[in-house]
Backbone and ligand atoms as CSV (ligand in chain L), in Angstrom:
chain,resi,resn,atom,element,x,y,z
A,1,UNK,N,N,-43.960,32.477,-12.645
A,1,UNK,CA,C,-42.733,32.353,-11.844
A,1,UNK,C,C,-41.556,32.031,-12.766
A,2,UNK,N,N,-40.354,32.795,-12.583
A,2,UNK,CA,C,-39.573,32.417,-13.532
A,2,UNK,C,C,-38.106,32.319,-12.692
A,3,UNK,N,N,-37.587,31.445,-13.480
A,3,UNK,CA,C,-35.901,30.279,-12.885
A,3,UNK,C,C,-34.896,32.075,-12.772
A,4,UNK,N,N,-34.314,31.877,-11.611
A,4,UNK,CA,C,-33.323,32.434,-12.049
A,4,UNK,C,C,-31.949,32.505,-12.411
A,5,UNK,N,N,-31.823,33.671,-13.670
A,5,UNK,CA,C,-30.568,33.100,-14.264
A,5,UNK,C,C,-29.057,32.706,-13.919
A,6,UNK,N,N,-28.832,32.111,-13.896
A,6,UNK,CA,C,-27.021,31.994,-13.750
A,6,UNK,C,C,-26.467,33.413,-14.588
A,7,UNK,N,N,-25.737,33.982,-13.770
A,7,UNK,CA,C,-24.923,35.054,-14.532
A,7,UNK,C,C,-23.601,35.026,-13.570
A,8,UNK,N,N,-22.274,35.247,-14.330
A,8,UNK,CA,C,-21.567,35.950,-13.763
A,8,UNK,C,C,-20.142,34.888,-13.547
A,9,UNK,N,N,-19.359,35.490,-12.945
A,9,UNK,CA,C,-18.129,34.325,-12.391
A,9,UNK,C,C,-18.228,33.928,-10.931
A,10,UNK,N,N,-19.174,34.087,-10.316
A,10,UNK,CA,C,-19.668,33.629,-8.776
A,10,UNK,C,C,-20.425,32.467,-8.962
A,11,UNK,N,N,-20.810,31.821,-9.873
A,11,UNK,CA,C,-21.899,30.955,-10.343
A,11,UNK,C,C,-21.068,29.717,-10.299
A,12,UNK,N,N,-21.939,28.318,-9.686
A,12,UNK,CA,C,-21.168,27.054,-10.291
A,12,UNK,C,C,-20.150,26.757,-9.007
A,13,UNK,N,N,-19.857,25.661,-9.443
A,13,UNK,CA,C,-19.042,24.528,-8.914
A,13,UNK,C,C,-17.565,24.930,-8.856
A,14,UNK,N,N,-16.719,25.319,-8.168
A,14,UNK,CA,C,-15.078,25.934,-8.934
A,14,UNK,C,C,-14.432,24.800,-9.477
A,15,UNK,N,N,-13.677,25.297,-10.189
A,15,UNK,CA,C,-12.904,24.366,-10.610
A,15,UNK,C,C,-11.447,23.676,-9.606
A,16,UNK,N,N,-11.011,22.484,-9.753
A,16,UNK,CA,C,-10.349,22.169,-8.925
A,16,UNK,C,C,-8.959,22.975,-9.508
A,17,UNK,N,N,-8.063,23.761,-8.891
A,17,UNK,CA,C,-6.779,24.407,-9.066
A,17,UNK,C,C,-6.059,23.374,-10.300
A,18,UNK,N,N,-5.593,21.883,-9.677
A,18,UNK,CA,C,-4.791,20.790,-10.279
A,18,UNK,C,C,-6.063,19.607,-11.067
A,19,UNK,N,N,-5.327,19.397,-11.497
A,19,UNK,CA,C,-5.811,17.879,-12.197
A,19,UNK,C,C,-6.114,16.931,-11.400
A,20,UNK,N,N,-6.992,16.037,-10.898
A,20,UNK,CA,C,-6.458,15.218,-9.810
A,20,UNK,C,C,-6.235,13.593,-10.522
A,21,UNK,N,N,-5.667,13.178,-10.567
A,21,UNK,CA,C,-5.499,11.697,-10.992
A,21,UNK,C,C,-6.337,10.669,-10.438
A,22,UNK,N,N,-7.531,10.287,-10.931
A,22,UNK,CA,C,-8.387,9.089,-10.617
A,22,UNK,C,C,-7.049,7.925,-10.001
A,23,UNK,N,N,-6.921,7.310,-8.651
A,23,UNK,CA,C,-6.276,6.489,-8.105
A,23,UNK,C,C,-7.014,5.094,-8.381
A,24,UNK,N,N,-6.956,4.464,-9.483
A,24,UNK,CA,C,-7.520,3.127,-9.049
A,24,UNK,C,C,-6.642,1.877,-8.607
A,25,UNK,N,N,-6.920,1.261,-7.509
A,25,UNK,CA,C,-6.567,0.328,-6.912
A,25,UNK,C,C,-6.661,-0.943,-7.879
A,26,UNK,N,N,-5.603,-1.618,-8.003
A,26,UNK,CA,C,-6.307,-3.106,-8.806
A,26,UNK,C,C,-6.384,-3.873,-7.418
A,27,UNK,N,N,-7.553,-4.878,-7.927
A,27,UNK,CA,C,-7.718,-5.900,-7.175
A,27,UNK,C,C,-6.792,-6.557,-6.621
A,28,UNK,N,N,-6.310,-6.937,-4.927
A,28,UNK,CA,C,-5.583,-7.418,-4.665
A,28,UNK,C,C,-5.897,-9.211,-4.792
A,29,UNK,N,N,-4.732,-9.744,-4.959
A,29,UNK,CA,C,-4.859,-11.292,-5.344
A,29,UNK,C,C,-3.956,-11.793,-4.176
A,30,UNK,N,N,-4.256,-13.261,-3.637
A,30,UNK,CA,C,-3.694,-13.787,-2.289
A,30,UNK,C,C,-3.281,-15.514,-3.256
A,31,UNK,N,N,-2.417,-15.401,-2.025
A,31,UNK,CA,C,-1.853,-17.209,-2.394
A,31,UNK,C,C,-2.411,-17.635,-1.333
A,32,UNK,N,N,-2.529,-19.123,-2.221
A,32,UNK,CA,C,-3.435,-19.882,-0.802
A,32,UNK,C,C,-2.165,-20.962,-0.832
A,33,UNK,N,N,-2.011,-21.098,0.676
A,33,UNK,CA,C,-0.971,-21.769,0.978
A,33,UNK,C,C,-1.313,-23.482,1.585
A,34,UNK,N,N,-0.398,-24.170,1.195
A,34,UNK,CA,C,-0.692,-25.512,1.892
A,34,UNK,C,C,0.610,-26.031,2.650
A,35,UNK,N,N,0.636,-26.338,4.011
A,35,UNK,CA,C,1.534,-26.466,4.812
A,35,UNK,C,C,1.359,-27.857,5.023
A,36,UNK,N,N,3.049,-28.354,5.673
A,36,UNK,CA,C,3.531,-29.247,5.436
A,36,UNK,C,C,2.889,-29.713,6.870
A,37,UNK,N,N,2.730,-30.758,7.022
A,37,UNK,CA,C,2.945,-31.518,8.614
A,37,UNK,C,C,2.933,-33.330,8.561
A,38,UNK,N,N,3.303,-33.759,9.855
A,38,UNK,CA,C,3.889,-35.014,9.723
A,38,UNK,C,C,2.926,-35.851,9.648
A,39,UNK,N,N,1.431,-35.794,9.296
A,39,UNK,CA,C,0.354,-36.636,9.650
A,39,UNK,C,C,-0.478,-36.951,8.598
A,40,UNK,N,N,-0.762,-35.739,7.531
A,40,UNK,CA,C,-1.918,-35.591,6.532
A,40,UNK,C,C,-0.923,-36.482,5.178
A,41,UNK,N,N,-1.612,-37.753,4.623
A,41,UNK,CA,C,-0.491,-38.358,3.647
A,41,UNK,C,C,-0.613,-37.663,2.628
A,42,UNK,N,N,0.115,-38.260,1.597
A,42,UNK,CA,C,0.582,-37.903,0.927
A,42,UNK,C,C,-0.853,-37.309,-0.366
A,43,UNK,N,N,-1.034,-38.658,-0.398
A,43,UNK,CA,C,-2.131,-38.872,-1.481
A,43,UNK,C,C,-3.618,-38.041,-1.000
A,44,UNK,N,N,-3.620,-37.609,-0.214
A,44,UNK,CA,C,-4.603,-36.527,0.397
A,44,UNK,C,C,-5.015,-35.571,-0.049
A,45,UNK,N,N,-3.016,-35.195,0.246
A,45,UNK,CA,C,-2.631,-33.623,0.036
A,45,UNK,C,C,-2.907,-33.482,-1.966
A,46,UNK,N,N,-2.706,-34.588,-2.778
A,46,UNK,CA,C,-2.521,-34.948,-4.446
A,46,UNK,C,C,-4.179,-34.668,-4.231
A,47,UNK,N,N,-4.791,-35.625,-3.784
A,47,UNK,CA,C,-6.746,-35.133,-4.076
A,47,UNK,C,C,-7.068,-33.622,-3.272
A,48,UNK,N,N,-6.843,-33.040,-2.610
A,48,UNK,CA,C,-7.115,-32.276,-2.429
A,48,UNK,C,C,-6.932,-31.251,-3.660
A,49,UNK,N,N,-5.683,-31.308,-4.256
A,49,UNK,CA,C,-4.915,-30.469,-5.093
A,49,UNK,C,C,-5.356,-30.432,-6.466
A,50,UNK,N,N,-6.015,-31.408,-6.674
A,50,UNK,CA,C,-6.833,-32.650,-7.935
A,50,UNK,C,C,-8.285,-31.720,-7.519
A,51,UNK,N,N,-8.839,-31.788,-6.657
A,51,UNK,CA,C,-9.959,-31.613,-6.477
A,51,UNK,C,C,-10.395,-30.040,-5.984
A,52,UNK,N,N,-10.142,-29.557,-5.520
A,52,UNK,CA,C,-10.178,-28.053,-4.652
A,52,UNK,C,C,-9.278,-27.439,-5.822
A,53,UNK,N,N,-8.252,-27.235,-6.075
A,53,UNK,CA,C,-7.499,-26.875,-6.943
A,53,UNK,C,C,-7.100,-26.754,-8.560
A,54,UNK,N,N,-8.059,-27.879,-8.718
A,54,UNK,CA,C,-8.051,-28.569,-10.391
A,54,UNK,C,C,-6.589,-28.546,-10.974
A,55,UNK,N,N,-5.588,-28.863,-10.200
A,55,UNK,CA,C,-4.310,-29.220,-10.955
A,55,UNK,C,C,-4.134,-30.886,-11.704
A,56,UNK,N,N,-3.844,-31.078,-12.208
A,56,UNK,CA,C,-3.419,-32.395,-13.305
A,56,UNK,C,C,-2.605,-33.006,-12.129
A,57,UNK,N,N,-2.617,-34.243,-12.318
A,57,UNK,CA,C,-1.833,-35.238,-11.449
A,57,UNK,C,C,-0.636,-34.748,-11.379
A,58,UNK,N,N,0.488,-34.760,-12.214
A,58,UNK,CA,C,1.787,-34.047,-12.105
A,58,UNK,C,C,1.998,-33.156,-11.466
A,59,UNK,N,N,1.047,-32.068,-11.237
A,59,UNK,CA,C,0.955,-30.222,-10.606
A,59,UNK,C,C,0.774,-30.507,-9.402
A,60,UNK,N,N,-0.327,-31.724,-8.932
A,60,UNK,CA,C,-0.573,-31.188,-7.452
A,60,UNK,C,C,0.821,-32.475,-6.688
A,61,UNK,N,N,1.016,-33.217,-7.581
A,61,UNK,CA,C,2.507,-34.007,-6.640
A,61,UNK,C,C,3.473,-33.329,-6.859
A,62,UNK,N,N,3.594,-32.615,-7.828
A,62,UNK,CA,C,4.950,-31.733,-7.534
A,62,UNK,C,C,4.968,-30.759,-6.184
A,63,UNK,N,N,3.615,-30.304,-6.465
A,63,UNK,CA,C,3.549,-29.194,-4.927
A,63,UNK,C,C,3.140,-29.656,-4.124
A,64,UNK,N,N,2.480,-31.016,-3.749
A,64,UNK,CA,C,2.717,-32.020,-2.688
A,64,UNK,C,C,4.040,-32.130,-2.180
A,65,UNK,N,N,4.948,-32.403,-2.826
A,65,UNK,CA,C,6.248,-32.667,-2.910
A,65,UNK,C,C,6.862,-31.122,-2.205
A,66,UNK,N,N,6.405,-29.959,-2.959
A,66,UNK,CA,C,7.295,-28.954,-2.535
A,66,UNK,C,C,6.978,-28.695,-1.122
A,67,UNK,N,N,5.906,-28.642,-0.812
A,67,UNK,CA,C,5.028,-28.623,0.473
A,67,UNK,C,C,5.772,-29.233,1.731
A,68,UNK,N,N,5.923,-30.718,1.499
A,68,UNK,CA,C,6.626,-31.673,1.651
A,68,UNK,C,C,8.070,-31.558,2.115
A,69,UNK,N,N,8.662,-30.749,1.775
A,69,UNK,CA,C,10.260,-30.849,1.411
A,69,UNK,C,C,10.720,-29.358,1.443
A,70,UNK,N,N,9.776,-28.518,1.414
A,70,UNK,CA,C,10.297,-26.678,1.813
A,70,UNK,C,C,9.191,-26.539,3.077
A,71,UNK,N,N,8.444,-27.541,3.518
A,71,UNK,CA,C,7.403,-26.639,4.517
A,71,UNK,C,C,6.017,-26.057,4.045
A,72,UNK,N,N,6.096,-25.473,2.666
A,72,UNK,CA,C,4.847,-25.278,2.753
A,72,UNK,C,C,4.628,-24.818,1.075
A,73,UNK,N,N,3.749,-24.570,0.192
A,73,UNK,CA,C,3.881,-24.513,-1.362
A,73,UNK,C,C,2.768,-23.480,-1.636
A,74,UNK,N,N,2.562,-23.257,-2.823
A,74,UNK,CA,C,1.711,-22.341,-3.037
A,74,UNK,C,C,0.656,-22.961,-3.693
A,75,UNK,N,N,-0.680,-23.050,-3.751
A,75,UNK,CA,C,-1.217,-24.360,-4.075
A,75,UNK,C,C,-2.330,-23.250,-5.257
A,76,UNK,N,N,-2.200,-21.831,-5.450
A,76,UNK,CA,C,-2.775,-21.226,-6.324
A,76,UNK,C,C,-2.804,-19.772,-5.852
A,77,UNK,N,N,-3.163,-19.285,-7.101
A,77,UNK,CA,C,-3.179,-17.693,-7.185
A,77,UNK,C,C,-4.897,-16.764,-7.005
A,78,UNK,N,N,-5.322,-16.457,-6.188
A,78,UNK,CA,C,-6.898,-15.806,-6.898
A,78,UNK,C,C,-7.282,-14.690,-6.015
A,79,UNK,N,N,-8.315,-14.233,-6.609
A,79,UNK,CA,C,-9.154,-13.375,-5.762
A,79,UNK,C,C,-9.290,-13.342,-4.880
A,80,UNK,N,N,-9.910,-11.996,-3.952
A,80,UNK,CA,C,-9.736,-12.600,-2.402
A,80,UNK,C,C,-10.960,-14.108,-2.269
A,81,UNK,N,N,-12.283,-13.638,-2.669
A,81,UNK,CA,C,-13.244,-14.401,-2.637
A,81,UNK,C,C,-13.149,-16.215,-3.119
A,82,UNK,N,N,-12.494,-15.886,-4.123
A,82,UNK,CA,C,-11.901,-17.366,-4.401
A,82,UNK,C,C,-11.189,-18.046,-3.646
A,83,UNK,N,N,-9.627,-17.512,-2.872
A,83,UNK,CA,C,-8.981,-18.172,-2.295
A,83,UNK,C,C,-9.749,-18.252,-1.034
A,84,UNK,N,N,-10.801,-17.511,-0.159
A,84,UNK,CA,C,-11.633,-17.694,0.381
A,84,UNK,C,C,-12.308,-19.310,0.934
A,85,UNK,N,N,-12.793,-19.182,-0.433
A,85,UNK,CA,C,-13.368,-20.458,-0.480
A,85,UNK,C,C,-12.617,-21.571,-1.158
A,86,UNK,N,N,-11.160,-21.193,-1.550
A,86,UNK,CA,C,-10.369,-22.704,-1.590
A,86,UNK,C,C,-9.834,-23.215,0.149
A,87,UNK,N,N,-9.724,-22.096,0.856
A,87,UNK,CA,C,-9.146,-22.097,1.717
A,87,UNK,C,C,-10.157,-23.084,2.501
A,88,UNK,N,N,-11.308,-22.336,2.642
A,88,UNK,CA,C,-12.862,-23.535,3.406
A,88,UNK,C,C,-12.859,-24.739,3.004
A,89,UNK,N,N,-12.674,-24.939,1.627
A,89,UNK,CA,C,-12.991,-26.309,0.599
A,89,UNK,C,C,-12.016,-27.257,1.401
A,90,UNK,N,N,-10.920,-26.710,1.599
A,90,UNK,CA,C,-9.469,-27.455,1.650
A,90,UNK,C,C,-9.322,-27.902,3.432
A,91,UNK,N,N,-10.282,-26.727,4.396
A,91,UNK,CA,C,-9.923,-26.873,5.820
A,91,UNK,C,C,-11.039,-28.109,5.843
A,92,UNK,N,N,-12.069,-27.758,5.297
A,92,UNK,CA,C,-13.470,-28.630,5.728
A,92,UNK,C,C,-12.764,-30.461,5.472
A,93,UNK,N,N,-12.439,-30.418,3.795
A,93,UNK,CA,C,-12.009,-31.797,3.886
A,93,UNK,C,C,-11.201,-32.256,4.828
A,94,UNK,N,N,-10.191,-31.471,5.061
A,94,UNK,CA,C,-9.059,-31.932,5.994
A,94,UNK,C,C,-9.479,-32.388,7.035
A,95,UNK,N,N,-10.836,-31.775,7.744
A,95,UNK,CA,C,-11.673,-31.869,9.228
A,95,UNK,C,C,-12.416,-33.225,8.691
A,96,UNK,N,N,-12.804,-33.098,7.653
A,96,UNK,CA,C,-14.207,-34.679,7.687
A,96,UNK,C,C,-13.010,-35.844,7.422
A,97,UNK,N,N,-11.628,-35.868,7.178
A,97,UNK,CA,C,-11.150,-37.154,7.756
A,97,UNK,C,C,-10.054,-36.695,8.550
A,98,UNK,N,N,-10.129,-35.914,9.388
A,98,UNK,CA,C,-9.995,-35.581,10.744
A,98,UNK,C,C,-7.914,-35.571,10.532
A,99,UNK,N,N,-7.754,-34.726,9.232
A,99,UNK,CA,C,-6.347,-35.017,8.921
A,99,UNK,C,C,-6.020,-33.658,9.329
A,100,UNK,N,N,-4.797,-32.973,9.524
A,100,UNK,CA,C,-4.627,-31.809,10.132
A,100,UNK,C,C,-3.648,-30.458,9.249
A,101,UNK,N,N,-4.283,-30.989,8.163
A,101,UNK,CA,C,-3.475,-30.182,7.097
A,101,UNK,C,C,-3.907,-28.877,7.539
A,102,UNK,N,N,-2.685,-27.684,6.913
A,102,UNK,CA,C,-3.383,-26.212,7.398
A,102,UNK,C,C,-3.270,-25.731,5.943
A,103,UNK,N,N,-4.160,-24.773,5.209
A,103,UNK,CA,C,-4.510,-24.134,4.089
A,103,UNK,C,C,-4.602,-22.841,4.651
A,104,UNK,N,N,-3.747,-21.601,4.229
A,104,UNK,CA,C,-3.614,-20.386,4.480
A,104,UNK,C,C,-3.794,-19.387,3.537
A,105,UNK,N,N,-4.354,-18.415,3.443
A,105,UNK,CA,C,-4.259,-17.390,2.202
A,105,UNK,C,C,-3.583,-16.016,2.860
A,106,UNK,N,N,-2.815,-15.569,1.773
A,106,UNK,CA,C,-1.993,-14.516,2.163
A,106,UNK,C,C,-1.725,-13.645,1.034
A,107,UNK,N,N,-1.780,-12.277,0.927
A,107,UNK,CA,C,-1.908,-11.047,-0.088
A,107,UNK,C,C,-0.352,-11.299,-0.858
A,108,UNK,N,N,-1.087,-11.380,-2.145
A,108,UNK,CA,C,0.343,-11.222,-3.132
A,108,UNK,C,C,0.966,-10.181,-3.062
A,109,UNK,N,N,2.060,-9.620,-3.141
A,109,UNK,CA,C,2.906,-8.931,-2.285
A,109,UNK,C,C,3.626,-7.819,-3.205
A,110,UNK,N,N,3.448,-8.951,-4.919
A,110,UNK,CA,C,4.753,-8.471,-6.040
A,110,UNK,C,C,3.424,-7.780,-6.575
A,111,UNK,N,N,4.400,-6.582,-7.363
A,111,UNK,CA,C,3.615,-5.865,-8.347
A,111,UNK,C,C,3.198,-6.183,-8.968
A,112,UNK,N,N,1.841,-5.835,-9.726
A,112,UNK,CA,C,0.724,-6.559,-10.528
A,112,UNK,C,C,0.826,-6.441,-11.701
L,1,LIG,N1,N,4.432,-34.642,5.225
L,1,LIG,C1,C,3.276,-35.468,4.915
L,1,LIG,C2,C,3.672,-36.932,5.021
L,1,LIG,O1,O,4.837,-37.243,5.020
L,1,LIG,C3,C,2.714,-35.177,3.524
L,1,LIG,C4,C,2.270,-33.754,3.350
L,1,LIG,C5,C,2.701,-33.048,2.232
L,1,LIG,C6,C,1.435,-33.156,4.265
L,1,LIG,C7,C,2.295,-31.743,2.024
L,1,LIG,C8,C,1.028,-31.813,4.078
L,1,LIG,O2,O,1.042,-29.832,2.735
L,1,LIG,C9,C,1.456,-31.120,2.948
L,1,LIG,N2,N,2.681,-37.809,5.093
């Protein structure tokens, strides 16, 4: 039994007319947000920021502060999966001492 041959210009896969440009998407990145309200203190919002966040004492009272004083701050930059789970880290504590901070993530917006 024998293969038969490819011959000819009818044979094969066509070629595409144009070039097509591989579209790759970069990963979209979200801010996780920490909002202001009249109840959750101060020093909370600093351990949370310390702890969930790993900012240095200075970083998370400054954006304590901005939080504070504009409504609401940006408390970091990441992946979806990451801000994900800063977002959980940050609601859960807020719930086990029953403080009512809100932690939001939202798609970075500016070009990458
Ligand atoms: N406004 C709160 C207070 O005066 C402190 C606070 C700051 C709460 C930032 C939330 O995201 C926040 N105790």
């Amino acid at each position: 039994m024998s293969t038969p041959k490819k011959s000819g210009s009818d044979v094969g896969v066509a070629e595409p007319k144009a070039k097509v440009k591989p579209k790759l998407e970069r990963p979209r990145i979200y801010k996780v947000l920490l909002h202001n309200d009249d109840y959750t203190p101060m020093e909370f919002v600093v351990l949370v920021l310390r702890e969930v966040f790993n900012k240095s004492d200075a970083d998370a009272t400054a954006i304590m502060l901005h939080a504070h004083t504009r409504g609401y701050a940006v408390a970091g930059v990441y992946s979806f999966e990451i801000a994900e789970t800063k977002v959980q880290q940050t609601m859960a504590l807020a719930d086990q001492h029953s403080f009512p901070l809100l932690c939001t993530m939202e798609p970075e917006d500016a070009p990458q």
